[in-house]
DORO-941424 format. One record per residue (C-alpha): residue in one letter; x, y, z. Coordinates in Angstrom, 1 decimal. Example, Ala and Ser with C-alpha at 12.3 -4.5 7.8 and 13.67 -1.06 7.14 Angstrom:
2
+------+--------+--------+--------+
| rest |     xx |     yy |     zz |
+------+--------+--------+--------+
|    a |   12.3 |   -4.5 |    7.8 |
|    s |   13.7 |   -1.1 |    7.1 |
+------+--------+--------+--------+
% end
This chain:
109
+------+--------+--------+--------+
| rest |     xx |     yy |     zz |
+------+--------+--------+--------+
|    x |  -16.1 |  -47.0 |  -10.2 |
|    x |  -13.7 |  -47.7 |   -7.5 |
|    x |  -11.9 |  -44.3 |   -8.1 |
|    x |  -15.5 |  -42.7 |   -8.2 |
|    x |  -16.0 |  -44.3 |   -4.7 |
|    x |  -13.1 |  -43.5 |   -3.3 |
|    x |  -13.5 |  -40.0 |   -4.2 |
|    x |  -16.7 |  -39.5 |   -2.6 |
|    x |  -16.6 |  -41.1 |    0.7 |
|    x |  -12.5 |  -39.2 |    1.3 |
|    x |  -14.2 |  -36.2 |    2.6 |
|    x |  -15.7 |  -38.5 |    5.7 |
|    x |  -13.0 |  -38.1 |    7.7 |
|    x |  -12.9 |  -39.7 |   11.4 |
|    x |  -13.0 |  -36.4 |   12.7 |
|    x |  -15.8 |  -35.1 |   10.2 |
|    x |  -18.3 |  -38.0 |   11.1 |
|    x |  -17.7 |  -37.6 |   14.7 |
|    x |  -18.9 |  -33.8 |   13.8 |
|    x |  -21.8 |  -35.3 |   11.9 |
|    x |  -22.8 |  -38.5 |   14.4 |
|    x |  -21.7 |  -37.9 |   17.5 |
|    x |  -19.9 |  -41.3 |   18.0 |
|    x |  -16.6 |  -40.6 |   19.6 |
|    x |  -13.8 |  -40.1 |   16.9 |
|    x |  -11.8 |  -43.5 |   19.0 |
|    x |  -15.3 |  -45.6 |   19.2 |
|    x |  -15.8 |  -45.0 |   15.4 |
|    x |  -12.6 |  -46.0 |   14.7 |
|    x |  -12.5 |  -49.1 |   16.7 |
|    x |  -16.2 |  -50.1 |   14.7 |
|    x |  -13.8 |  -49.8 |   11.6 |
|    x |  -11.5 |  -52.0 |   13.1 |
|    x |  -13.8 |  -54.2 |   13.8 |
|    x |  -16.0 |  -54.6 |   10.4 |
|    x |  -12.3 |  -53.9 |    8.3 |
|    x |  -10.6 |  -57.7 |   10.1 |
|    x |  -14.0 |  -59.5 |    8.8 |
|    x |  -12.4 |  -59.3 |    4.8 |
|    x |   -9.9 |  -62.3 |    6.3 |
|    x |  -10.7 |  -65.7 |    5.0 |
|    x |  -11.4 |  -67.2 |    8.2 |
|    x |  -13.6 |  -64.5 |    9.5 |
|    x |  -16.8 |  -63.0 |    8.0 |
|    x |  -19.5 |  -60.4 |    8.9 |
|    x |  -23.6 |  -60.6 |    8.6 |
|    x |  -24.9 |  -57.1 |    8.8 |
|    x |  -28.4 |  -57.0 |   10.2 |
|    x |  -31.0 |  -54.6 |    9.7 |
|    x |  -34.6 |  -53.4 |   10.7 |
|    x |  -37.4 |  -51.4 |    9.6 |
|    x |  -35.7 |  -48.2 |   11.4 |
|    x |  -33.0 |  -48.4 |    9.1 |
|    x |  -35.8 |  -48.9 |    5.6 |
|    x |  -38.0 |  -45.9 |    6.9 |
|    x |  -35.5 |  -43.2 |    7.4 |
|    x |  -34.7 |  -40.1 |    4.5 |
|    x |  -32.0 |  -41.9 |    3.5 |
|    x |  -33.1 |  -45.4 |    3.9 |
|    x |  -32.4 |  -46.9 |    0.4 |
|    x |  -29.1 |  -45.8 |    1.0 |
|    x |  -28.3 |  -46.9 |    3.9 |
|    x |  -28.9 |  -50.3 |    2.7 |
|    x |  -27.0 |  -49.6 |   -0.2 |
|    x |  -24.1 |  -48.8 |    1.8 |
|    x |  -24.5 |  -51.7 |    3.7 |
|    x |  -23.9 |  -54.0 |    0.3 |
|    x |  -21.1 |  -52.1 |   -1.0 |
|    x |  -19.1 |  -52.8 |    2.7 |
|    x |  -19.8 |  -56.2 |    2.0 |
|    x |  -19.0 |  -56.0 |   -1.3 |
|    x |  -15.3 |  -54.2 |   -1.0 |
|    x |  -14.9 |  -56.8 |    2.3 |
|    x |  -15.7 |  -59.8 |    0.0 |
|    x |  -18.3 |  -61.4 |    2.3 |
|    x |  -21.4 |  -61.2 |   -0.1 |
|    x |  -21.8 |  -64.9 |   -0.9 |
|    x |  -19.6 |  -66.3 |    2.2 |
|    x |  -20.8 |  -68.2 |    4.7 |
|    x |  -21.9 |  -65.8 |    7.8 |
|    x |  -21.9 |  -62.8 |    5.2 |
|    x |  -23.8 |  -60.9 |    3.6 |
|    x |  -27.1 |  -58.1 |    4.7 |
|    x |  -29.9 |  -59.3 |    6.1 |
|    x |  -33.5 |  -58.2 |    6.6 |
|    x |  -35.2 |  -58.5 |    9.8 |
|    x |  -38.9 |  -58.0 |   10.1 |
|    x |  -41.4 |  -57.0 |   12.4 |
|    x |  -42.6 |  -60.7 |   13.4 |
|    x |  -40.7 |  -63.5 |   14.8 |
|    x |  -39.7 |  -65.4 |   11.7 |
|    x |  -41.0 |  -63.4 |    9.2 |
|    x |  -37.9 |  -63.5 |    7.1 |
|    x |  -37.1 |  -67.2 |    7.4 |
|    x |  -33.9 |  -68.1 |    7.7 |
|    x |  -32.5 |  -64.7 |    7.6 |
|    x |  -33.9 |  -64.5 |   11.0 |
|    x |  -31.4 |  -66.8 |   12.4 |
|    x |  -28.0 |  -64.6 |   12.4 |
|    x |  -29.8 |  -62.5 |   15.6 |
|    x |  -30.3 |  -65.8 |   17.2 |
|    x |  -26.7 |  -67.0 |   16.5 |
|    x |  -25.0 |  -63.4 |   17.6 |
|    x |  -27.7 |  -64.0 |   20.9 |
|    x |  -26.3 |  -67.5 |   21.7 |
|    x |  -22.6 |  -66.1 |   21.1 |
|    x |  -23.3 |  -62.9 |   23.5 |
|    x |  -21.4 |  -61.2 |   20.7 |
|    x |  -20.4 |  -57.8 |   22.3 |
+------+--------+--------+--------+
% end
């Protein structure tokens, strides 16, 4: 599977998805950076997401993609890991909810 994986995602170069998105080839790679130091023990990553990420073409797999991050990171099942659903009203979700207000209070940047 991991070969399989691999494979497919090779062709997404930094320069390709700068081609494809439009995020700077340097900002992309400094997002990587970013999500890539969360796999340390000491340091974990919630991804958060809305219904604009559920309602477009591709939705299911963007969630998807989301997982398996987590996944190869090891943060499903750490504290502050993890995907997380946020909804259209305040609380809707529970205690999901609570990572925005957390990243909020930090001012995480």
């Amino acid at each position: 599977m991991w070969n399989l994986l691999k494979q497919h995602v090779s062709r997404y170069t930094p320069d390709v998805v700068e081609n494809i998105c439009g995020t700077p080839k340097d900002a992309f790679l400094k997002v990587c950076e970013y999500i890539a130091e969360t796999s340390a023990h000491d340091k974990t990553a919630s991804f958060l997401y809305a219904l604009g990420w559920t309602q477009h073409s591709v939705g299911a797999q963007n969630i998807r993609t989301m997982a398996m991050i987590q996944l190869l990171l090891g943060n499903m099942g750490m504290a502050g890991g993890g995907v997380n659903a946020l909804r259209g009203h305040s609380n809707i979700q529970g205690l999901t909810d609570l990572g925005l207000a957390v990243a909020e209070a930090c001012q995480v940047t």
